[in-house]
N, C-alpha and C positions, 0 to 999 in steps of 0.2 A: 504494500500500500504506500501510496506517495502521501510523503509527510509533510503539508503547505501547513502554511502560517494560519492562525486563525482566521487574520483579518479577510487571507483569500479564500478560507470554506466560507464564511461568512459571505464574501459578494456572490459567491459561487450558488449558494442559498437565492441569496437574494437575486440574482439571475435567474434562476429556476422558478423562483415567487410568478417573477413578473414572468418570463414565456409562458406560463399558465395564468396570469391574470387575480392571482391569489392575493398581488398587490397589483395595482388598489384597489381590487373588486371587493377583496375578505373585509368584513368588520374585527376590527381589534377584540373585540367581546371573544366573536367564536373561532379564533386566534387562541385566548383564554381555557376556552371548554375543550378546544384540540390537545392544548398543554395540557389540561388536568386527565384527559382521556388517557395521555399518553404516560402521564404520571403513573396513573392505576395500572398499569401495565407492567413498566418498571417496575412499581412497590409489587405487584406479583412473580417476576421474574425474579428479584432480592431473595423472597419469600423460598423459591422454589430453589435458590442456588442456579440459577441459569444464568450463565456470566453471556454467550449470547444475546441474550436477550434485556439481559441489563445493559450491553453496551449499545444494543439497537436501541433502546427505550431510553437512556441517556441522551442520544442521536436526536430523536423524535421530538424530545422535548426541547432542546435545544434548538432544534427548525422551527417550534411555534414560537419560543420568543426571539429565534431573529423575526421572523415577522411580524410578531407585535411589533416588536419595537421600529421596524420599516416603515410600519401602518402606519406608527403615533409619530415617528422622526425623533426617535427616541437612541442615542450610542448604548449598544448592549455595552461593549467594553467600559464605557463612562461609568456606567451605571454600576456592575462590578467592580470599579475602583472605588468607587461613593461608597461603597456595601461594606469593602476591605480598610478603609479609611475608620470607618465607624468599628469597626472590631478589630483592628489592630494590636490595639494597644490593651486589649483586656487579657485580663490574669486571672489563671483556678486552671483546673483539671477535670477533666470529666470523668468519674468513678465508672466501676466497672456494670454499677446498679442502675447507669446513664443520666446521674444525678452531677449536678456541674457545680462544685463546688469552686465559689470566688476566692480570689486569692486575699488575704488580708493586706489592707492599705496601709 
């Protein structure tokens, strides 16, 4: 498999979007309900140990919000560093009990 850069699966997406008309035909909402469709698929694949299919379903979900974010004129990548910006700097451990203990200040 050829290893591109995000930024070029991402136009690469979005070229695909549009020779189908997904942008700008698709409404952002059911952009929305594709990603959570695709969600539940994933969290079933997790479930079952199916590493295929977790990486398809990782895939999928990640096709619907480049295309939200095409729809609204929204930077995916922006938007992940906004995300990583905000939780950088926090402190604790997550227990084995998936209980996330803060780290004291």
């Amino acid at each position: 498999m050829n290893r591109s850069s995000y930024r070029e699966v991402e136009l690469q997406v979005v070229r695909w979007a549009e020779a189908r008309r997904i942008i700008p035909n698709a409404k952002p909402q059911a952009q929305l309900n594709k990603a959570l469709e695709e969600l539940a698929e994933l969290f079933k694949a997790e479930s079952q140990g199916n590493m295929p299919g977790v990486k398809d379903g990782v895939g999928d979900v990640v096709v619907c919000l480049i295309n939200y974010c095409a729809l609204k004129d929204i930077d995916l990548v922006e938007c992940l560093a906004l995300a990583y910006d905000e939780i950088k700097d926090r402190r604790g451990t997550l227990m084995p009990d998936g209980t996330f203990v803060k780290e004291a200040a």
